[in-house]
Every structure is written in structure tokens, then in C-alpha cells.
C-alpha positions in Angstrom: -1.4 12.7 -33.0 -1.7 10.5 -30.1 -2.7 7.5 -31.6 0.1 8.0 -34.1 3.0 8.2 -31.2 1.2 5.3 -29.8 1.2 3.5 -33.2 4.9 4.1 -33.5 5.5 3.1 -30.0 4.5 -0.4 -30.6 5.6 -0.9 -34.2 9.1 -0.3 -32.7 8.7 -2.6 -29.4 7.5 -5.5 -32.2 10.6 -4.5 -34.6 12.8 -4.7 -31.5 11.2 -7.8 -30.4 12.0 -9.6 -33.9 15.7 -8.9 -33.9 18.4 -11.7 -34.0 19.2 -12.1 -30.3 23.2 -11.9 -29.7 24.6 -15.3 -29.0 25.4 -15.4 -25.7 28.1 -17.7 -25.9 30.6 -14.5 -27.5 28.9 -12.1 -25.3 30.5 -13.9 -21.7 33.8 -15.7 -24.4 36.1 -12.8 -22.5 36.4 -11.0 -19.3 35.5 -7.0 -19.1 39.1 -5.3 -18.6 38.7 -2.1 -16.3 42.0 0.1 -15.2 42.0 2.6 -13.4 46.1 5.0 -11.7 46.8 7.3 -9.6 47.3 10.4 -12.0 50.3 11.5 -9.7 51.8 8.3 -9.6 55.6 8.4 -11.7 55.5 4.7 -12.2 59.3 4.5 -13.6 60.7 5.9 -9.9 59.9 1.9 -8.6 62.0 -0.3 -9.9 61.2 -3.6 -7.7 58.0 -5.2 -6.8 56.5 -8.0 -4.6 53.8 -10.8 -5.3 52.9 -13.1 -3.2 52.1 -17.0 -4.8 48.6 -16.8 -3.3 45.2 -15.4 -4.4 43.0 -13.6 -1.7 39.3 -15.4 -2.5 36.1 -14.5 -1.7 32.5 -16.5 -2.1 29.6 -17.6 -0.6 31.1 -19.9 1.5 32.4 -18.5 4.6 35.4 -20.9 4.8 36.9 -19.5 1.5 40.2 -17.5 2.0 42.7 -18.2 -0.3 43.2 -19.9 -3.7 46.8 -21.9 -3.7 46.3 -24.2 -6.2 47.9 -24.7 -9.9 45.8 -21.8 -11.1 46.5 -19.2 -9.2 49.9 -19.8 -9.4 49.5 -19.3 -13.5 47.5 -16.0 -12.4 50.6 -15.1 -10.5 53.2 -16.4 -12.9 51.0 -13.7 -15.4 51.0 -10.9 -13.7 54.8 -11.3 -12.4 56.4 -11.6 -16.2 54.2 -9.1 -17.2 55.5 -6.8 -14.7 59.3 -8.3 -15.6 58.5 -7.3 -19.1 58.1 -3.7 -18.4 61.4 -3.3 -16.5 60.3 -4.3 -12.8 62.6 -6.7 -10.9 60.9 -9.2 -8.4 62.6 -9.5 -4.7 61.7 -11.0 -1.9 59.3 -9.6 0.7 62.1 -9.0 3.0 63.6 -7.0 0.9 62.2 -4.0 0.6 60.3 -4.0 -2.6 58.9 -0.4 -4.1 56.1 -2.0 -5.3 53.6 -4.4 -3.5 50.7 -6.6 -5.6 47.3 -7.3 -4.0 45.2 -9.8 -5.8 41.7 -10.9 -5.1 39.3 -13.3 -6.9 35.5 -13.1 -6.3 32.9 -15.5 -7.2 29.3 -14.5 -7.4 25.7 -16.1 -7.7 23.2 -14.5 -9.4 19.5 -15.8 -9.1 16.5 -14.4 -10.7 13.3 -15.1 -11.9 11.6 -14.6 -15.3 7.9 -13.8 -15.9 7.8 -15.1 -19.4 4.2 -14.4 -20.1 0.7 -16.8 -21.4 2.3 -17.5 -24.7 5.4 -17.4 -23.9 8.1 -20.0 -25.8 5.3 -20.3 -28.8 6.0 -17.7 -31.2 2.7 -16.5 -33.3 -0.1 -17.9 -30.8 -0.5 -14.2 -29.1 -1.0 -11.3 -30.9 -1.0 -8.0 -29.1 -3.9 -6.3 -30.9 -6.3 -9.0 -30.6 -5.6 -8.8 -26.6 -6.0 -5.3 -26.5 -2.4 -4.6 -25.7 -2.9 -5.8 -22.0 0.3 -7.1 -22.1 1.2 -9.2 -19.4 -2.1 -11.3 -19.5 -1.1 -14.2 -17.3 1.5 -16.0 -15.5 1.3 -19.6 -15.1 4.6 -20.5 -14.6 8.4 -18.8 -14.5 11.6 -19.8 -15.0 14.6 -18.8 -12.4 18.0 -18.8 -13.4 21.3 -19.0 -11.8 24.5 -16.8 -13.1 28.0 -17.2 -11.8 30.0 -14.4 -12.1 33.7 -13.8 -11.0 36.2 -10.7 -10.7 39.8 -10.6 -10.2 41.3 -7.7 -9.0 44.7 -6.5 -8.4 46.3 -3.8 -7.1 49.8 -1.8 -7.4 50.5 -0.8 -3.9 53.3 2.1 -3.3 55.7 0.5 -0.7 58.3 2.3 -1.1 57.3 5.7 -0.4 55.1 4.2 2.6 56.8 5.1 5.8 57.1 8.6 4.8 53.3 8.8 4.1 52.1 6.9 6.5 49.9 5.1 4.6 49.7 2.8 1.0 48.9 4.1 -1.9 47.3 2.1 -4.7 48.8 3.5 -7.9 47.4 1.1 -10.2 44.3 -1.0 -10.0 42.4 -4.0 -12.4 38.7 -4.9 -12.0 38.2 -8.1 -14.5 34.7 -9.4 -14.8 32.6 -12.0 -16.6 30.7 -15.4 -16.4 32.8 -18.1 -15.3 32.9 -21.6 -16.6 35.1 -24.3 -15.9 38.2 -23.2 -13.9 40.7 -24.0 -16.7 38.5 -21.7 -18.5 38.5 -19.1 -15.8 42.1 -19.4 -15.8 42.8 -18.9 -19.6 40.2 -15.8 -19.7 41.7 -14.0 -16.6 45.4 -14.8 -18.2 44.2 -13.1 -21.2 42.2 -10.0 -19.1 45.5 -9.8 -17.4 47.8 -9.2 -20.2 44.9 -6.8 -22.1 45.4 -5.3 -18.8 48.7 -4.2 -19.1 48.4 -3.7 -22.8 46.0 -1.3 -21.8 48.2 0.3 -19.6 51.6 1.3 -20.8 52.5 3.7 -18.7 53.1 1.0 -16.5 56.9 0.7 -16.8 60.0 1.1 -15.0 61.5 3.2 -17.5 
């Protein structure tokens, strides 16, 4: 019975071995849209909001703080007729806006390191049984690869009920992550992880 589980073991490692691996390309072509509200928030009792033309950005390199450029500014321009398109009316900081917008973009570097194994790269030179299974045999070399990954958050901050609290509430918050590219690219796939945000979302409205 024990050499049959065992049999069954490996005959499904070498099935899953010979599958069609995904093409990575699709998996990393959009960004991963989480949301996440405050279940006692009443969205539709703010009716103005607040967002700033400039990205909060954090990386590896210390002297990173804000993004100002072209794209954020389409990031912001997103996120701004979104919000207009669901009944909120943007004012000016000064004046008094219900509803405040935090946004942050992150970029991170991955590195790792791959033990590929004797044969690796040469498919049919090493078979399992005829090495008695002693699987890794020997590492003459790896491989290391580098991944750069990016989120973008943003956050709906309650202003408006802020003094009487004492504190800022985040009703509303977006996590988008994936593998960045070029930063037109970036841009276009955090455009489109925005709006799926709020698609996602429709209880974000003014009324």
C-alpha cells in the first residue's frame, strides 16, 4: 500500500511537471484590484472631496517622495472624474471638503535565486528512476532574478465628520498591485485598476 501512494505521488509530480506553463506575459498584463470600506460609512452624506495633484512615492531610494510628473497627474485626473461621475463635487482644500484622497505609489525589487538542478534547461537527459529519486542531485550553477513590483493605493478620508471625532476615518481604501513595465505602461494599467476599482465599488456615490 505504500509503494502504491508513493507510486501515485510521483506519477502526479511528473503529470504536473509536464503541463503547459501559463504565459506569463497575461499573468502580470493587469494590476490585482483589492477594495476594502468602512461598513458604517453612509457614503452619500459627503457630497464634496479633495485631491491633491501629487502622488505620495515610496522606493528604494531614500530621496524619493513625491511623483509630480505627467503621470501622476493622469492618475489624479482618474481618480477625480471618477469620483465626479458618482455625484462628488471637487473644491479646494480651503474649503472644507467632506471628503479627503490619500494616494501612494510604491515600487518594489524583488531578488531571488533559483536552484535549477544537474539537468536542468535539457529536457529528457535525467530521469528520476534511474537516479533513484534523489532529486536534487547537484547544483552547478543558479540563476537569480530580479522582479519589480508596484502598488498604488488610495484612500477615502472622512473630513468632514473629523473635528467631532477627533480623528480621520478611512472609509474607503484601494490596494492595486502587479509587475511594472515601462511607466506609460504603469500608467495605463493603474488607469484601468482605478476605474475596476470603482466599478467594483458602487456604493461609492453621493447619492
Amino acid at each position: 500500500m505504500k509503494r502504491f501512494t508513493l507510486l501515485l505521488s510521483l506519477t502526479l509530480v511528473l503529470l504536473s511537471a509536464c503541463r503547459k506553463e501559463p504565459d506569463l506575459s497575461k499573468l502580470s498584463s493587469n494590476f490585482v484590484v483589492q477594495t476594502d470600506r468602512d461598513p458604517n460609512a453612509q457614503f452619500n452624506t459627503y457630497k464634496t472631496f479633495y485631491i491633491s495633484d501629487t502622488i505620495a512615492y515610496l522606493s528604494s531610494n531614500k530621496n524619493d517622495t513625491i511623483l509630480v510628473d505627467n503621470n501622476a497627474k493622469q492618475l489624479v485626473a482618474a481618480i477625480r472624474q471618477n469620483m465626479e461621475s458618482r455625484g462628488y463635487t471637487f473644491v479646494a482644500r480651503n474649503a472644507s471638503p467632506d471628503l479627503g484622497i490619500n494616494t501612494v505609489a510604491i515600487k518594489d525589487i524583488t531578488v531571488g535565486v533559483v536552484y535549477p538542478g544537474y539537468w536542468w534547461g535539457f529536457p529528457g537527459y535525467w530521469d528520476p528512476w534511474d537516479w533513484g529519486w534523489y532529486y536534487p542531485y547537484y547544483y552547478p550553477w543558479t540563476t537569480t532574478y530580479a522582479i519589480t513590483t508596484g502598488s498604488f493605493i488610495i484612500e477615502l478620508v472622512d473630513v468632514k465628520n473629523a473635528q467631532a471625532n477627533q480623528k480621520l476615518d478611512v472609509i474607503w481604501t484601494v490596494n492595486l498591485n502587479g509587475a511594472l513595465g515601462s511607466a506609460a505602461t504603469n500608467t495605463t494599467l493603474a488607469i484601468n485598476g482605478i476605474n475596476q476599482a470603482f466599478v467594483q465599488s458602487p456604493y461609492v456615490k453621493a447619492q
